[in-house]
N, C-alpha and C positions, 0 to 999 in steps of 0.2 A: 617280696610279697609281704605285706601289712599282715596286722590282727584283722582285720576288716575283708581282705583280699581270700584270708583263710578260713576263716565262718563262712563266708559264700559261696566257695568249692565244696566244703563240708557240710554246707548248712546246717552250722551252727551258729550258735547265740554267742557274740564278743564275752560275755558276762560270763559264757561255759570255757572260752578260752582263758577267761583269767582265771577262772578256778584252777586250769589244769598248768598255771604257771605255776599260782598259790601253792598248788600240792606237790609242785615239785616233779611235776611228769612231764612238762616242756620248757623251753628255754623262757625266759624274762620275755615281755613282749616290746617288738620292734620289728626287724628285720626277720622272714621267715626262709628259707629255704624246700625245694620240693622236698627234699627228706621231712624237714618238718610236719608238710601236708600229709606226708603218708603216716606219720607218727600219729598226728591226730586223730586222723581218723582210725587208725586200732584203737588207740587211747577210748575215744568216743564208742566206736564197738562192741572193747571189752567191758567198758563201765554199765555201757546199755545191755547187755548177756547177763549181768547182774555179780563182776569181779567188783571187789572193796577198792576202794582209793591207795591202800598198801596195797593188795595184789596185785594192782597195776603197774605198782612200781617196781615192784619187784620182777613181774613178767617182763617188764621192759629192760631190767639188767641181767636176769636169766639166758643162759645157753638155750640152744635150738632145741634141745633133749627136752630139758625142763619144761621149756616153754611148749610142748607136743604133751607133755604130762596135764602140765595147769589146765591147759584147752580142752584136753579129753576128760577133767573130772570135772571142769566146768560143763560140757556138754551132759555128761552122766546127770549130774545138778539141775540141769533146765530136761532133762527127758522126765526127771524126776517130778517134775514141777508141773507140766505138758500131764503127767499119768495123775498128779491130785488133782487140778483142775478137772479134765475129764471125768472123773469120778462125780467130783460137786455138779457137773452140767448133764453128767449122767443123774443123780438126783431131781434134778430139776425137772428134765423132760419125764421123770416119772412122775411127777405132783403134777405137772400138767395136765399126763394121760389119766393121772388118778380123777382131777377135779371137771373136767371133762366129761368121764366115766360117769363120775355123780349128777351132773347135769342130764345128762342122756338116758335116766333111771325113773 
């Protein structure tokens, strides 16, 4: 399997594959193997969840323990993130009902 062959399974961008050769989180590009596809696509995963270019790399040499730790304070991290947004869109729908309110006065 090509750079090319694995962007299209993953749909990804060739240009995202070579960054993640660049960084050092997949092999040189050339020849791919299914393992690789499955690499990518966590790789692609965790980077889209919002993990740093290190902690990716690092998840990907961590034990199965570690790597159930990273994941759970990664999740805590985006539950965190899910409850500020909320908040601000909780805001919003008040200026809404507020300006609204004022109209209908």
């Amino acid at each position: 399997m090509n750079c090319k062959d694995i962007g299209n399974c993953c749909c990804i961008d060739e240009n995202e594959l070579k960054y993640y050769s660049e960084a050092g989180l997949l092999p040189a590009a050339g020849e791919y193997s299914e393992d690789d596809l499955h690499r990518v696509a966590l790789i692609h995963s965790l980077l889209k969840a919002g993990l740093e270019r290190e902690e990716v790399k690092r998840f990907l040499t961590e034990r199965e323990e570690e790597q159930v730790r990273m994941l759970r304070k990664l999740r805590c991290r985006m539950i965190c993130d899910m409850h500020e947004q909320q908040q601000e869109i909780d805001k919003i729908d008040y200026l809404i009902r507020e300006i609204k309110n004022l109209k209908e006065e």
